[in-house]
C-alpha positions as CSV (number, residue, x, y, z in Angstrom):
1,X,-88.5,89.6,-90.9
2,X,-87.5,90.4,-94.7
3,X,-85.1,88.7,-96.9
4,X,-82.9,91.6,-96.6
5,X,-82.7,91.9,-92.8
6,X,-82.6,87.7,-92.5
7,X,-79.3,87.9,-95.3
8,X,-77.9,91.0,-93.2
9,X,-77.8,89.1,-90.2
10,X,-77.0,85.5,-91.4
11,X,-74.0,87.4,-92.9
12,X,-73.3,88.6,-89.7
13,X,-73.3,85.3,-88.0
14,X,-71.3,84.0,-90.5
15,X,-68.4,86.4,-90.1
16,X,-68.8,86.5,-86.1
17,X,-66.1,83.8,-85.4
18,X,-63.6,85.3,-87.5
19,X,-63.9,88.6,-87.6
20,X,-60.8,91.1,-86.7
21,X,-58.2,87.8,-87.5
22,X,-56.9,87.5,-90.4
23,X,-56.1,84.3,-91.5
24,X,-58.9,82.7,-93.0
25,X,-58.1,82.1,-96.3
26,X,-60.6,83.3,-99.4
27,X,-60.6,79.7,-100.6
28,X,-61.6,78.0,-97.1
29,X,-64.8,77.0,-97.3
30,X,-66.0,79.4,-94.3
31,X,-64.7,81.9,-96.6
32,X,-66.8,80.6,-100.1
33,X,-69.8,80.4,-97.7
34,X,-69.4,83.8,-96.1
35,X,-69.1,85.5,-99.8
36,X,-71.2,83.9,-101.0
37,X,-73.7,84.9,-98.7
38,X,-72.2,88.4,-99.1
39,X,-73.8,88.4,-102.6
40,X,-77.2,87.8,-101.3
41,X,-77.1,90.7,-99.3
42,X,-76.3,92.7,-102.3
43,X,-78.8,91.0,-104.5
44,X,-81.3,92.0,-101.6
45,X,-80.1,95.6,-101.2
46,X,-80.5,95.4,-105.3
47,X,-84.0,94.3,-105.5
48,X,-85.3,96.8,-103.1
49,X,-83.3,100.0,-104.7
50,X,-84.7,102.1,-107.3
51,X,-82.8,100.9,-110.7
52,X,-81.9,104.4,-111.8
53,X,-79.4,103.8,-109.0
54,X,-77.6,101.6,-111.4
55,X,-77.7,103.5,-114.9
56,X,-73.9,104.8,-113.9
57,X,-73.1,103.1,-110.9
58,X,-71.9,99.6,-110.4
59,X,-72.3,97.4,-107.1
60,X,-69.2,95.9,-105.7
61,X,-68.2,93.7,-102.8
62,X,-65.1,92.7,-101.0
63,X,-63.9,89.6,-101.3
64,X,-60.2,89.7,-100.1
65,X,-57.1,88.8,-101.9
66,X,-55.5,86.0,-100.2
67,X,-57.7,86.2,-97.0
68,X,-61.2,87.6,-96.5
69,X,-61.3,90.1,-95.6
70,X,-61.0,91.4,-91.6
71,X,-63.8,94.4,-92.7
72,X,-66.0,93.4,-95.8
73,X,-68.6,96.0,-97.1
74,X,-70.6,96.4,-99.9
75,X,-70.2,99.3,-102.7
76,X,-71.9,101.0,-104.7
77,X,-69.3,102.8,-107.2
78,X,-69.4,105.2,-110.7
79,X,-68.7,102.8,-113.4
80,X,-65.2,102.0,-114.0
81,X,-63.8,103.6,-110.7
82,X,-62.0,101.6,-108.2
83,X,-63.0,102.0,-104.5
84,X,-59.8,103.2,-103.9
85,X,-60.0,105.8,-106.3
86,X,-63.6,107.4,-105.8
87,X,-66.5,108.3,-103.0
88,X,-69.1,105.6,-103.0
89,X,-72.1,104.9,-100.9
90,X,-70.4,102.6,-99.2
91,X,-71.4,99.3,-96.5
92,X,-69.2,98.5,-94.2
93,X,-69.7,95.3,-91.7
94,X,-68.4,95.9,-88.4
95,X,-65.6,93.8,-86.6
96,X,-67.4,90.5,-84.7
97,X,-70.7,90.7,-86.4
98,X,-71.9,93.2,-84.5
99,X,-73.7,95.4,-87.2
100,X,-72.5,97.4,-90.1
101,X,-72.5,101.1,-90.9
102,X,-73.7,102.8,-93.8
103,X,-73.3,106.0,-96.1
104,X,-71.6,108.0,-98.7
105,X,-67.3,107.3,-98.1
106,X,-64.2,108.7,-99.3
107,X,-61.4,106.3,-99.9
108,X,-59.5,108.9,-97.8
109,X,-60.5,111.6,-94.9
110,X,-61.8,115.2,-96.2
111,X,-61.3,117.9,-93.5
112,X,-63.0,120.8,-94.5
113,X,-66.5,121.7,-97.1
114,X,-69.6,120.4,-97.6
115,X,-68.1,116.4,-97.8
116,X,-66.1,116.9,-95.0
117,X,-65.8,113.2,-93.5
118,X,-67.1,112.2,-89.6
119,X,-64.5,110.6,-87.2
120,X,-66.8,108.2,-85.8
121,X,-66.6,107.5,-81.8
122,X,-65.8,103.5,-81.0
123,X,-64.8,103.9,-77.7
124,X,-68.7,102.8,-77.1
125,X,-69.6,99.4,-76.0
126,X,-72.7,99.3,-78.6
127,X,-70.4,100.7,-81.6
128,X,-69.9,98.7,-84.5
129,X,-65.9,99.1,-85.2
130,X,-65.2,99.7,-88.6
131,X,-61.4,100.7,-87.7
132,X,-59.3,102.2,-90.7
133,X,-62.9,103.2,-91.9
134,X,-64.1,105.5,-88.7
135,X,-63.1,108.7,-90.8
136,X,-63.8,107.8,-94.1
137,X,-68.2,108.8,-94.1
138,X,-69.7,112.2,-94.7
139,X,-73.0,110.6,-92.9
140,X,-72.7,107.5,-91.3
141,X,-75.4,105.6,-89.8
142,X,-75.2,103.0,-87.6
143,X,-77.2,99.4,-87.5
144,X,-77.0,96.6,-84.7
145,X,-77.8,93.5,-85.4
146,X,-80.5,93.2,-82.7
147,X,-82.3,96.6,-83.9
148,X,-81.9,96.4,-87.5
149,X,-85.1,98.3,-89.8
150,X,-85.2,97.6,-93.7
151,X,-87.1,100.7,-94.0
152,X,-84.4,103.1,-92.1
153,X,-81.7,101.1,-93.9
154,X,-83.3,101.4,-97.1
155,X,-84.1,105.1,-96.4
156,X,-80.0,105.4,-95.5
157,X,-79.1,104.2,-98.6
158,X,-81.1,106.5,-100.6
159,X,-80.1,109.7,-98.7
160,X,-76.2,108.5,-99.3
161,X,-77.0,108.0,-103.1
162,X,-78.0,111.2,-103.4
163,X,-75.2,113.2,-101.9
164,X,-72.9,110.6,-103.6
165,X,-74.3,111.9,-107.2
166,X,-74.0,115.4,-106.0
167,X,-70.4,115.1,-105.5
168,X,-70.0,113.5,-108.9
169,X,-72.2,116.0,-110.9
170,X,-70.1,118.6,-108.5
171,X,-66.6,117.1,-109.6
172,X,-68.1,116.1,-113.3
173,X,-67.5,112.5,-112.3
174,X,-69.7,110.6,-115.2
């Protein structure tokens, strides 16, 4: 199994017990651990993305003010935006540790054009719940722990990239 599938999934396993609660504070050390493992998934994702990825884009995770947080993710971001403020090819781990979701996001649902944003189904059993995210992608993509593929993740990421700099060369976001 790869270093980027085994950090996925540790990840995973660390947030399982606390996931959907809030309440664990960022400085209990199940919180420190969980970040910190956090930042190995990104240093994972990093080493196996092209680096032109990161000539104007800047890798982000969440890491809770106060209390970690119920629905962390991973981000990658246009320099000096917030992820409040722009789209980014966004990661999103899924309440319980079931698996996470990937793809390009809005900060806020787009009903109509070419980035129109998906309202993602999680009525389903096997759905990872990403809750006040469901509406937020233009092309999500699901991964479960159990079935997780570097490859198709990796392959996921790069297809999200690239509508993510089409909006921005659309929108002259530099």
């Amino acid at each position: 199994m790869s270093e980027l599938i085994l950090s996925i999934k540790k990840f995973l396993t660390l947030i399982k017990p606390f996931q959907g609660i809030k309440g664990v504070k960022t400085n209990s050390m199940q919180a420190q651990v969980a970040t910190q493992q956090l930042l190995v998934v990104a240093k994972n994702l990093k080493k196996l993305l092209p680096d032109e990825m990161f000539n104007n884009y800047q890798l982000k995770i969440s890491k809770g003010y106060g209390y970690f947080p119920t629905l962390p993710w991973i981000a990658l971001l246009p320099n000096g935006k917030k992820i409040s403020e722009s789209i980014s090819l966004f990661i999103c781990f899924g309440n319980f540790g079931k698996g996470l979701v990937i793809g390009a996001a809005f900060p806020y649902k787009i009903d109509e054009g070419k980035f129109k944003t998906k309202i993602r189904d999680e009525k389903s059993q096997e759905s990872v719940k990403t809750k006040i995210y469901s509406d937020k992608f233009v092309n999500p993509a699901e991964f479960i722990i159990e079935d997780m593929n570097e490859i198709e993740i990796i392959d996921h990421i790069k297809a999200s990239f690239l509508l993510l700099q089409e909006y921005n060369q659309e929108n002259l976001i530099q």
